[in-house]
N, C-alpha and C positions, 0 to 999 in steps of 0.2 A: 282343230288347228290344221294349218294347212302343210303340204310337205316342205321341205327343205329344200331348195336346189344350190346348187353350186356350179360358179362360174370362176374360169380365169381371167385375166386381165394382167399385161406386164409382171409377169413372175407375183401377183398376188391371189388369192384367193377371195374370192365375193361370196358370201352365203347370201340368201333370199328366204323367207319366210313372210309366209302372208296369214292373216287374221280376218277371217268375216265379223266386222261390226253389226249386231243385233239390238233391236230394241226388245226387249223379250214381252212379247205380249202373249205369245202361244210359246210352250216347249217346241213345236216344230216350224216355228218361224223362219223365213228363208233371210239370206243373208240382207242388211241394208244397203251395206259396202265393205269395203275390203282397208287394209291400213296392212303397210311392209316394216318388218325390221332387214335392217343390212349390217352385216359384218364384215370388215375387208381385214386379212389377214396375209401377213407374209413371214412363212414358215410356221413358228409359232407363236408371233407374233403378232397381238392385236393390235391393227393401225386404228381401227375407228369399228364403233360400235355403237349406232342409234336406230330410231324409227323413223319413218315415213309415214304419215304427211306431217310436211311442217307448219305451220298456223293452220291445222286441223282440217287442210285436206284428206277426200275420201274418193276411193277408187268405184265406179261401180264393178268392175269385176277384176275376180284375183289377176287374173292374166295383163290387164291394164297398168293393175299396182306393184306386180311383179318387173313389168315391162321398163316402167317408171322408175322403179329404184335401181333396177341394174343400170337404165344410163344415167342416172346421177351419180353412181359409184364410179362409171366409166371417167364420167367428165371428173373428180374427184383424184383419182387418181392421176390422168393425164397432165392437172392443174401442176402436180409434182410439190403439193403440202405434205404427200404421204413419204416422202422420200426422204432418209436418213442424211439429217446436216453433215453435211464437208466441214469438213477443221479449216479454219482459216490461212491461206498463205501468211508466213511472215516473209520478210526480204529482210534481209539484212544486207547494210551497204559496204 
């Protein structure tokens, strides 16, 4: 398994882990490609927590696939989905 790294982004936290996909034909087979999980968290708060590639996209190297999922967590968060709902004004007349 690959290391963990960890990134900020607007007061959240990004983990990154990457995965060598193998077809195992030898035990010391080198990697085929690479495939990210991301977890964006704020405090200790899970906002989102999936894998990378989506319709089974594959990186050929970790550095690629690592590169790839920090900025789709980037754009992700900027989008402002991750961001906790406002209570609605009322007005009263």
């Amino acid at each position: 398994m690959g290391a963990i790294t960890h990134d900020s982004w607007r007061e959240r936290t990004i983990r990154i882990q990457t995965f060598p996909v193998l077809r195992i034909s030898t035990r010391d087979a080198l990697p085929d490609a690479y495939i990210a999980t991301v977890r964006i968290e704020r405090g200790e708060e899970v906002l989102a927590d999936w894998h990378l590639p989506y319709f089974s996209e594959r990186w050929l190297s970790e550095g690629e696939a690592r590169r790839d999922a920090l900025e789709y967590a980037v754009k992700l968060i900027d989008s402002g989905v991750l961001d906790t709902p406002q209570e609605p004004h009322v007005r009263v007349a």
